[in-house]
VEXLO-89226 format. One record per residue: residue in one letter; x, y, z of N, C-alpha, C in turn. Coordinates in nm, 3 decimals. Layout:
<nodes>
+------+---------+---------+---------+---------+----------+---------+---------+---------+---------+
: resn :  n_east : n_north :    n_up : ca_east : ca_north :   ca_up :  c_east : c_north :    c_up :
+------+---------+---------+---------+---------+----------+---------+---------+---------+---------+
:    A :       X :       Y :       Z :       X :        Y :       Z :       X :       Y :       Z :
...
+------+---------+---------+---------+---------+----------+---------+---------+---------+---------+
</nodes>
This chain:
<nodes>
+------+---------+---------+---------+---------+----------+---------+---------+---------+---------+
: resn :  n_east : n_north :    n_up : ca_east : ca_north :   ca_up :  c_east : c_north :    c_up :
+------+---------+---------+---------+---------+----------+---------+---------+---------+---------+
:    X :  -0.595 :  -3.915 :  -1.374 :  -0.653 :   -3.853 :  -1.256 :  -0.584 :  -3.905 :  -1.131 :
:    X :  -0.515 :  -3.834 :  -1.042 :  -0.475 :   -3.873 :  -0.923 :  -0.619 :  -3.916 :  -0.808 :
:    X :  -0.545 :  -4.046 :  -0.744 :  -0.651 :   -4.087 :  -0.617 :  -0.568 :  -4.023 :  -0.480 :
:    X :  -0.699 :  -3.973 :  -0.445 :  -0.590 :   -3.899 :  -0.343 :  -0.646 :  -3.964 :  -0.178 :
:    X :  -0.537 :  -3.976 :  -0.097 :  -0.509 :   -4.032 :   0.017 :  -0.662 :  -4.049 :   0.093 :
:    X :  -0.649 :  -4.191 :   0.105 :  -0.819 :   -4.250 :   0.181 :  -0.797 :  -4.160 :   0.319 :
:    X :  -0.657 :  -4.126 :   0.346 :  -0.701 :   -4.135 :   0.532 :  -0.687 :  -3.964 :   0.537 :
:    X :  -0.654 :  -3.920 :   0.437 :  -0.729 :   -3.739 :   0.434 :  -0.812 :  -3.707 :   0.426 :
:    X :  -0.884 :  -3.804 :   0.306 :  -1.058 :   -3.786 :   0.267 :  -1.135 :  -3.834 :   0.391 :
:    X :  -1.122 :  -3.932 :   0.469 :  -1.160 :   -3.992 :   0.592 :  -1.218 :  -3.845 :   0.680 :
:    X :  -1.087 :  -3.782 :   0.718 :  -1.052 :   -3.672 :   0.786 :  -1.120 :  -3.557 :   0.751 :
:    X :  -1.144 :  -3.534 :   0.644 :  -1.221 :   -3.389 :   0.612 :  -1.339 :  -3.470 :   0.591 :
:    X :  -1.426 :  -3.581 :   0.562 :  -1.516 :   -3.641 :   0.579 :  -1.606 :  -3.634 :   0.732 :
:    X :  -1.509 :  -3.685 :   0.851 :  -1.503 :   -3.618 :   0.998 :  -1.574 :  -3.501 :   0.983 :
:    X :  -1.496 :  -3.402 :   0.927 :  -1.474 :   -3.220 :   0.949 :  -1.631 :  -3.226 :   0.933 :
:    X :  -1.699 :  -3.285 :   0.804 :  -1.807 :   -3.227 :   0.652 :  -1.904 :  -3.275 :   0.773 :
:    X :  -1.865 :  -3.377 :   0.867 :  -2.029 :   -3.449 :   0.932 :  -2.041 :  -3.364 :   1.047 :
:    X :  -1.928 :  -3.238 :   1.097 :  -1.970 :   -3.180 :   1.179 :  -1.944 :  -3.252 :   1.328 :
:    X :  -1.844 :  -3.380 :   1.313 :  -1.835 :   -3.451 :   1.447 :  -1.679 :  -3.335 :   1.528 :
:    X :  -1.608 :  -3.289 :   1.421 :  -1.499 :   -3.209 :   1.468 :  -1.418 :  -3.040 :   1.388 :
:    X :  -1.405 :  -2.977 :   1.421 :  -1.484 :   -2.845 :   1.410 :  -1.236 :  -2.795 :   1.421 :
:    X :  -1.207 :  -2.856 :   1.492 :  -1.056 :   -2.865 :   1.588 :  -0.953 :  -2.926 :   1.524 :
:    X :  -0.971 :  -3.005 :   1.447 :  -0.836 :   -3.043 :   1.370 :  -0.775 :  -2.934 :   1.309 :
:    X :  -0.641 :  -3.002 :   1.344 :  -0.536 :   -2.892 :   1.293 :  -0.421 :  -2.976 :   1.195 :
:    X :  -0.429 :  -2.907 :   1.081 :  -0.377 :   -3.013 :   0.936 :  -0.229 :  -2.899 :   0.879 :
:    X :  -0.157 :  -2.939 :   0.857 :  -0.035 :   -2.894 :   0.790 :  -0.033 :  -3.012 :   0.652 :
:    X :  -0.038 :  -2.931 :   0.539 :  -0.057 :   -3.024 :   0.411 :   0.073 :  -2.910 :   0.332 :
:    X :   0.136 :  -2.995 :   0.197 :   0.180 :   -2.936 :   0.129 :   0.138 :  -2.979 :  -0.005 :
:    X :   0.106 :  -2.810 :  -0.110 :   0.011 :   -2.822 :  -0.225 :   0.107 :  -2.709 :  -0.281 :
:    X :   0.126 :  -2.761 :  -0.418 :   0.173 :   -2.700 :  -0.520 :   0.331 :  -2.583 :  -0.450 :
:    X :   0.384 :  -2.678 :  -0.391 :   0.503 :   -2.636 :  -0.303 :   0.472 :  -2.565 :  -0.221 :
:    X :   0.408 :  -2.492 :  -0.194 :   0.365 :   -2.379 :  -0.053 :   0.348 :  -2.527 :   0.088 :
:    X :   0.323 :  -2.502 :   0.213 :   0.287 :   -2.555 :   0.335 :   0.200 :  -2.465 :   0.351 :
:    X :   0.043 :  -2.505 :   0.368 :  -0.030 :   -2.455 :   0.473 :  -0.067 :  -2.493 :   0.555 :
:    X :  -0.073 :  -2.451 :   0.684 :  -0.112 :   -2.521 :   0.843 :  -0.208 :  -2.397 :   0.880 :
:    X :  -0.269 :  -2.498 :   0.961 :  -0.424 :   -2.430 :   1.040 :  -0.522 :  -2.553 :   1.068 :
:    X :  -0.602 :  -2.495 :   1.094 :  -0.769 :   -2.576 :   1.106 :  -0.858 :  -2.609 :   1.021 :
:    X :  -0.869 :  -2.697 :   1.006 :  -1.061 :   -2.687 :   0.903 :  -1.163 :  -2.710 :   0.970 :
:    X :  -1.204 :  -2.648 :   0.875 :  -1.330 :   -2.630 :   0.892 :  -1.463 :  -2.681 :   0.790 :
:    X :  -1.578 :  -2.734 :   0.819 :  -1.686 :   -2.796 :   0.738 :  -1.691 :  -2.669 :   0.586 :
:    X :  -1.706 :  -2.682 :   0.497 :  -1.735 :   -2.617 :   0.413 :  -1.844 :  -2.503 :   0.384 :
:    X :  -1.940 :  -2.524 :   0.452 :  -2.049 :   -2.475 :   0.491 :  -2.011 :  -2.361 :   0.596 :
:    X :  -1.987 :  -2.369 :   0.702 :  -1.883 :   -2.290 :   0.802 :  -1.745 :  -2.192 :   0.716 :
:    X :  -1.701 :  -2.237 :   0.685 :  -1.584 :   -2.178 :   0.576 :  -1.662 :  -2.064 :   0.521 :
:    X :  -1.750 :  -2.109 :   0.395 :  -1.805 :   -2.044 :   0.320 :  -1.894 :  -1.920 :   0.383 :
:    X :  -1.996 :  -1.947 :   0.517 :  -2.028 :   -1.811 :   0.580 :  -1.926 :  -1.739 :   0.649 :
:    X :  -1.812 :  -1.793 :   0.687 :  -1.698 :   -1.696 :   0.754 :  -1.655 :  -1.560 :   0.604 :
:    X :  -1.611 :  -1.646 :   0.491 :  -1.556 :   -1.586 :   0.374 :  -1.685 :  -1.469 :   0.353 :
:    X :  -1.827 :  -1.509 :   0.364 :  -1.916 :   -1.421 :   0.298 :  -1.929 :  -1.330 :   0.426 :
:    X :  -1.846 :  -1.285 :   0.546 :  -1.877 :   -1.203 :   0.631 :  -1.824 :  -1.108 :   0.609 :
:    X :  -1.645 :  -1.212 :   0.558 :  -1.545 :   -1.078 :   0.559 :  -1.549 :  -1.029 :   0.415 :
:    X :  -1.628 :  -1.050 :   0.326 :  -1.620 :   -0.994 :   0.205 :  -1.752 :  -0.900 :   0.230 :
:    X :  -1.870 :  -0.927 :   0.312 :  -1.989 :   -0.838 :   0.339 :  -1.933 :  -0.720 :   0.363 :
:    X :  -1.834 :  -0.725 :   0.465 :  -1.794 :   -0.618 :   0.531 :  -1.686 :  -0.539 :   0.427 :
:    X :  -1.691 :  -0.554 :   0.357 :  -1.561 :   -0.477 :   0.279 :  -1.646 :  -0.379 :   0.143 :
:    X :  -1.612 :  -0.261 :   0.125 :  -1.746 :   -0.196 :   0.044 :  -1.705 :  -0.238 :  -0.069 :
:    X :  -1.550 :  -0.238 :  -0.113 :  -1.554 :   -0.311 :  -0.272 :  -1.557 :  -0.414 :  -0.294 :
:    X :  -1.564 :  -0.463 :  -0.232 :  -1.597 :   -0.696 :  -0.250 :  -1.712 :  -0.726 :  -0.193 :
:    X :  -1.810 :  -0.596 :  -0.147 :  -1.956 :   -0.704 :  -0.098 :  -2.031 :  -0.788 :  -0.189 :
:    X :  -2.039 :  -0.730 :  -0.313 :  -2.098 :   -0.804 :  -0.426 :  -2.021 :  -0.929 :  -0.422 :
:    X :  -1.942 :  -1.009 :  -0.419 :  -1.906 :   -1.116 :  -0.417 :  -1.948 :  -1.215 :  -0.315 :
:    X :  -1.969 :  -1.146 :  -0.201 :  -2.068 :   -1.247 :  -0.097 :  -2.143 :  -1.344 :  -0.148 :
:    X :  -2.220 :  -1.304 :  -0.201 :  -2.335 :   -1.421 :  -0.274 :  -2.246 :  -1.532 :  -0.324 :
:    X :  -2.144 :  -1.470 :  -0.377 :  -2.085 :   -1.678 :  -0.421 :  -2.070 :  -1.761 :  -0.289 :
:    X :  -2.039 :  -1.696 :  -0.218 :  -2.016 :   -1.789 :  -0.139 :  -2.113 :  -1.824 :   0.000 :
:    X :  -2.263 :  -1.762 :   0.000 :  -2.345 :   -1.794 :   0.069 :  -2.327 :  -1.995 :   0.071 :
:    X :  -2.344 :  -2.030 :   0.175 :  -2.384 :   -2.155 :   0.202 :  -2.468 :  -2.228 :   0.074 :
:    X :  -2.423 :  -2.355 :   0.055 :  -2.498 :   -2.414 :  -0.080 :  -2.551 :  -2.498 :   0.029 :
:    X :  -2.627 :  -2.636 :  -0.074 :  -2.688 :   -2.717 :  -0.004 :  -2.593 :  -2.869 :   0.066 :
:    X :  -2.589 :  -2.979 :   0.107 :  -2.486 :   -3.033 :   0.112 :  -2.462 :  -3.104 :   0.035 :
:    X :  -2.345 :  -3.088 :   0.000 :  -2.236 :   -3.204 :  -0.130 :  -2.268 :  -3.333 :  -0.115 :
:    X :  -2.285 :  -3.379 :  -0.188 :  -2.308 :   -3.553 :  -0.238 :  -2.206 :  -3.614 :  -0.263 :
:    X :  -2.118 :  -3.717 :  -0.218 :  -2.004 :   -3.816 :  -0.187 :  -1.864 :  -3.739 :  -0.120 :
:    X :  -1.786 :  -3.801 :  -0.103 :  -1.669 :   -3.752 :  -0.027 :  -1.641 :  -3.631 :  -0.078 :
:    X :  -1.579 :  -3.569 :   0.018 :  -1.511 :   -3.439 :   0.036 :  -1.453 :  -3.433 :  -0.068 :
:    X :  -1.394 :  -3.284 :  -0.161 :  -1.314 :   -3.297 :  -0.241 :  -1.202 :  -3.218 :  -0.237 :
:    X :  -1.223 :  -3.071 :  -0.107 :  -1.119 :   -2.986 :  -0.077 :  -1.132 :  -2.977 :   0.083 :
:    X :  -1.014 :  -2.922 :   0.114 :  -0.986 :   -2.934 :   0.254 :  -1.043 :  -2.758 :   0.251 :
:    X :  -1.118 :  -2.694 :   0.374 :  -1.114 :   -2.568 :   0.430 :  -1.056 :  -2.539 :   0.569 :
:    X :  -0.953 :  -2.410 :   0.537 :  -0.901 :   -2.449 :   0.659 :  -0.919 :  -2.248 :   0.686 :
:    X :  -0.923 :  -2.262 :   0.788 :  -0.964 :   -2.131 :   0.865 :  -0.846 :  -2.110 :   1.002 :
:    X :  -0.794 :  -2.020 :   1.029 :  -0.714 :   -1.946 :   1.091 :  -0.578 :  -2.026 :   1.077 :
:    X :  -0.576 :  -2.021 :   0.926 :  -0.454 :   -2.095 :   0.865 :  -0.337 :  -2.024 :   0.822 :
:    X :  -0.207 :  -2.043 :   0.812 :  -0.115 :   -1.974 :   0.742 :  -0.016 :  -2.009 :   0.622 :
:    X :   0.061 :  -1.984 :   0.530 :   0.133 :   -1.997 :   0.481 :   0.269 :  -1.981 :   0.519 :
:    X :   0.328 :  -2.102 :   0.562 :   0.457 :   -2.107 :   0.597 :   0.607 :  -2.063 :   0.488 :
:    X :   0.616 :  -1.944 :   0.562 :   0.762 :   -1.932 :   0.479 :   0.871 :  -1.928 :   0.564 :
:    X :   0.953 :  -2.011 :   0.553 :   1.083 :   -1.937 :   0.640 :   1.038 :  -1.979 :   0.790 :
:    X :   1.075 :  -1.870 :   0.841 :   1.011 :   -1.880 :   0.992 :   0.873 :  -1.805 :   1.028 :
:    X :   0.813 :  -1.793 :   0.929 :   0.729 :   -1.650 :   0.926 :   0.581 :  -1.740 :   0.866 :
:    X :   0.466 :  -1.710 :   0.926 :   0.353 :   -1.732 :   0.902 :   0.231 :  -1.620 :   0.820 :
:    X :   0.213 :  -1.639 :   0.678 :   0.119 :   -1.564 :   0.642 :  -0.012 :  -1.593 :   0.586 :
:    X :  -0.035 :  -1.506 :   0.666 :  -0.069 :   -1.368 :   0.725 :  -0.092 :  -1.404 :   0.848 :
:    X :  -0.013 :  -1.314 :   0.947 :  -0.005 :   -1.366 :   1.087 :  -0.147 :  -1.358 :   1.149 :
:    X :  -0.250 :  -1.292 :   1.130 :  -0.353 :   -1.352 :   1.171 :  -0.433 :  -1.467 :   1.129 :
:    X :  -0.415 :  -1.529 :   1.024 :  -0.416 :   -1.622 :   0.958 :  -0.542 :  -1.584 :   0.863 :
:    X :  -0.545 :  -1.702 :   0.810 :  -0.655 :   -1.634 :   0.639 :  -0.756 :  -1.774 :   0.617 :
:    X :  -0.842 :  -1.750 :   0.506 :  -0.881 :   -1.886 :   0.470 :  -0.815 :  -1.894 :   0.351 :
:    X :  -0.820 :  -2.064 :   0.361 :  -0.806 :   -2.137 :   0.222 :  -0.857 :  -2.222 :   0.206 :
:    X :  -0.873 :  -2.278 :   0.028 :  -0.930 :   -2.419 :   0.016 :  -0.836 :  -2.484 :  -0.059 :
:    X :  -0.836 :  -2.598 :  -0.028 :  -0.707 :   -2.683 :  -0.111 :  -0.764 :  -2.784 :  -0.148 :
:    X :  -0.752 :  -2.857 :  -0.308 :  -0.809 :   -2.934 :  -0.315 :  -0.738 :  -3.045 :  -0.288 :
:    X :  -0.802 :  -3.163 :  -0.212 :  -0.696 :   -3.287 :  -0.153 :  -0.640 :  -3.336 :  -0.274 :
:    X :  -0.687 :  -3.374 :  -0.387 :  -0.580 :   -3.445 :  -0.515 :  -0.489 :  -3.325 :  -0.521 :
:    X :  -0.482 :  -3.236 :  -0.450 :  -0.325 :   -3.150 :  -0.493 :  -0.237 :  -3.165 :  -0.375 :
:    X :  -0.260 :  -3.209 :  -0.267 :  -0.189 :   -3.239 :  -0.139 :  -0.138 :  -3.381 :  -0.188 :
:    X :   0.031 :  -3.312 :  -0.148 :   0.112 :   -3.393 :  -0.167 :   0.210 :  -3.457 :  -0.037 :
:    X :   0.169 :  -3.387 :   0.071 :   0.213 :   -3.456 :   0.169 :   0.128 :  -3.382 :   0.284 :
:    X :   0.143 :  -3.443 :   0.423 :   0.046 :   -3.396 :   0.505 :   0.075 :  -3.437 :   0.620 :
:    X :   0.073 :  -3.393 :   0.751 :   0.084 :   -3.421 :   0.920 :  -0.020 :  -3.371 :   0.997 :
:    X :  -0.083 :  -3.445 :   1.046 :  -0.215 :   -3.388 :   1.146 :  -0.129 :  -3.255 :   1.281 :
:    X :  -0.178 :  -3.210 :   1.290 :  -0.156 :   -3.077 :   1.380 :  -0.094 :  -2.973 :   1.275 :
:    X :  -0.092 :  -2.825 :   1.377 :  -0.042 :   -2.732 :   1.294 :   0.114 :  -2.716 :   1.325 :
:    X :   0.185 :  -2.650 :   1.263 :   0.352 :   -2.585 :   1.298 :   0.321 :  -2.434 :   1.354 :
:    X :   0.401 :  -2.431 :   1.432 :   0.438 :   -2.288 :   1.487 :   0.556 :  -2.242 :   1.448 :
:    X :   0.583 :  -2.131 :   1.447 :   0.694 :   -2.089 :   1.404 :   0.719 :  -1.937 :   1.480 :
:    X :   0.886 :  -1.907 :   1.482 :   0.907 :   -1.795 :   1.588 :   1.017 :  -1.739 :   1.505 :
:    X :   1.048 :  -1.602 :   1.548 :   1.141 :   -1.506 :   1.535 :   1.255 :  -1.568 :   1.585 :
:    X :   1.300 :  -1.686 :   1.683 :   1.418 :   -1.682 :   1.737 :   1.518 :  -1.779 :   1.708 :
+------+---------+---------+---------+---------+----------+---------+---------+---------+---------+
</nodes>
């Protein structure tokens, strides 16, 4: 079993108590880079059940992801919200998307996000 980095778990620990809502994390998992924000899990999870409410063939899936109750010991995945997948010079999906990553798969990591441009 991999132990994964005290001062990430620290950090999304932060996110889970609701003291910071604004961090911006660039991690790399299973070779992809994703950069963006996280967000508390709880928060994550009603954003995901809005945009799946709203969609007529994925509303039934909402319910998974209604808000649970809160998790018992450290964090175990990062949520990150208006995040992207870095390729190249190119960010996807340029409006950005959610994801969850679980921290034992982050293999490297820099606090803030990357920008990236056409030029």
């Amino acid at each position: 079993m991999v132990k994964p980095d005290e001062l990430i778990v620290e950090i999304a620990a932060l996110v889970e108590s609701g003291q910071s809502s604004q961090m911006s994390l660039t991690v790399v998992t299973g070779g992809a880079v994703i950069t963006g924000r996280l967000a508390p899990e709880a928060v994550w999870r009603q954003r995901v059940a809005e945009v799946l409410t709203g969609s007529a063939k994925l509303s039934r899936f909402s319910a998974v992801f209604d808000a649970r109750g809160k998790r018992e010991g450290p964090p175990t995945h990062l949520h990150f919200h208006v995040a992207r997948i870095l390729q190249g010079t190119v960010g996807i999906p340029e409006t950005g998307g959610m994801y969850r990553v679980a921290i034992e798969d982050v293999s490297a990591w820099t606090v803030g996000d990357f920008s990236y441009s056409d030029h």
